[in-house]
C-alpha positions in Angstrom: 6.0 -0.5 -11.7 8.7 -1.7 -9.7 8.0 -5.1 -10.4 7.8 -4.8 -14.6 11.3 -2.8 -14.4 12.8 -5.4 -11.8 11.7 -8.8 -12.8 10.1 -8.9 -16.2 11.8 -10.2 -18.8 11.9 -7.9 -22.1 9.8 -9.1 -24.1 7.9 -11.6 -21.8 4.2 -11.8 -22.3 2.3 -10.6 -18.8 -1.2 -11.3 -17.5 -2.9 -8.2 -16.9 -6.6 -6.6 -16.2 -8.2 -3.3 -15.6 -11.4 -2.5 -13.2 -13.4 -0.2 -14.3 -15.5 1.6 -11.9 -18.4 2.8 -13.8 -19.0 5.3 -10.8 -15.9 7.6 -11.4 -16.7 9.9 -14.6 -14.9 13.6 -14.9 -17.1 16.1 -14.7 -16.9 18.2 -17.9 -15.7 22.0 -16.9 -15.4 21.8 -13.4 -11.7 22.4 -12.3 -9.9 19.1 -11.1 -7.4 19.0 -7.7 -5.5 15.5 -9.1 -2.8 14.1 -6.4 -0.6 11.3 -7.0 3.1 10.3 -7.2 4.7 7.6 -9.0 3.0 5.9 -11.5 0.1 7.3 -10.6 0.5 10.1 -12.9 -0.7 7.8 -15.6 -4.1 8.2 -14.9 -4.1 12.0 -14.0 -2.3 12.4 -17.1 -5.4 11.0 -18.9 -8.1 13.5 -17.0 -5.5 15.9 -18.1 -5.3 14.7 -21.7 -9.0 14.7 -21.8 -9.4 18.4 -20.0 -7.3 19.8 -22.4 -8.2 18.7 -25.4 -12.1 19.9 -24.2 -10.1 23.4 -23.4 -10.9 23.7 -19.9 -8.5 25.6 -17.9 -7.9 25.9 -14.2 -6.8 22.4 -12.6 -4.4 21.7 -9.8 -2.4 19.6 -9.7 0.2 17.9 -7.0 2.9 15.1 -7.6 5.4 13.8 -6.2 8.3 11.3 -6.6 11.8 10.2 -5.4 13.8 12.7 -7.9 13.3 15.5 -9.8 16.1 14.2 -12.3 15.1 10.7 -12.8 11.6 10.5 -11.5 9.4 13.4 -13.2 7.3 11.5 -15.4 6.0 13.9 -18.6 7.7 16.9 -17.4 7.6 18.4 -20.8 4.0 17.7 -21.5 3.1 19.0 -17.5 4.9 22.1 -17.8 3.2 22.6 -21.6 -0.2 22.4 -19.7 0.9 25.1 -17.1 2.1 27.5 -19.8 -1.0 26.8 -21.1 -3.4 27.4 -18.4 -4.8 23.8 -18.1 -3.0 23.4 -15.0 -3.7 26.8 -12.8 -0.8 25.5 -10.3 1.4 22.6 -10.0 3.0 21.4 -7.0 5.5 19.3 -6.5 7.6 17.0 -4.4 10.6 15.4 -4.6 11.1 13.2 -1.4 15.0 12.6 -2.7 16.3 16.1 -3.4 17.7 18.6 -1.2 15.2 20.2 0.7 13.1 16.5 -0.1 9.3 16.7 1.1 6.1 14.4 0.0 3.5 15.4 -2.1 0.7 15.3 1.5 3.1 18.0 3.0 1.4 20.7 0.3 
């Protein structure tokens, strides 16, 4: 987050929680649509994570930052995914970059 990068000291300890909401589960072999930008990858990545190692194919999925360059969190492991087949289509957005856009214009 902006915040940890900006004003957290390395090192520093920081309070933290997670809610879980028990009514949000994956449902095992149906393709997934998963949009987010940002950090918000982090948990698509993990539905990912999860659908692939199960060996289901055929998700979508759109995400979006600033830039391409500096901003495109697990490229390596997203484009893996798409060579793969786990990922059917990926689209995404770079708000910063030439022809810029945001990940609701797709």
């Amino acid at each position: 987050s902006g915040w940890l990068s900006l004003h957290a000291p390395i090192g520093a300890s920081i309070v933290a929680r997670v809610h879980r909401n028990p009514g949000f589960h994956r449902v095992a072999g149906v393709p997934m649509v998963l949009i987010g930008n940002g950090t918000g990858i982090a948990g698509l990545r993990s539905l990912l994570r999860e659908a692939a190692h199960a060996g289901e194919h055929g998700h979508w999925l759109l995400f979006g930052e600033r830039q391409r360059a500096h901003d495109f969190l697990f490229a390596d492991e997203i484009e893996a995914w798409q060579a793969s087949g786990h990922l059917a289509r990926v689209d995404l957005a770079f708000s910063r970059d030439g022809e810029g856009g945001y990940v609701q214009d797709h």
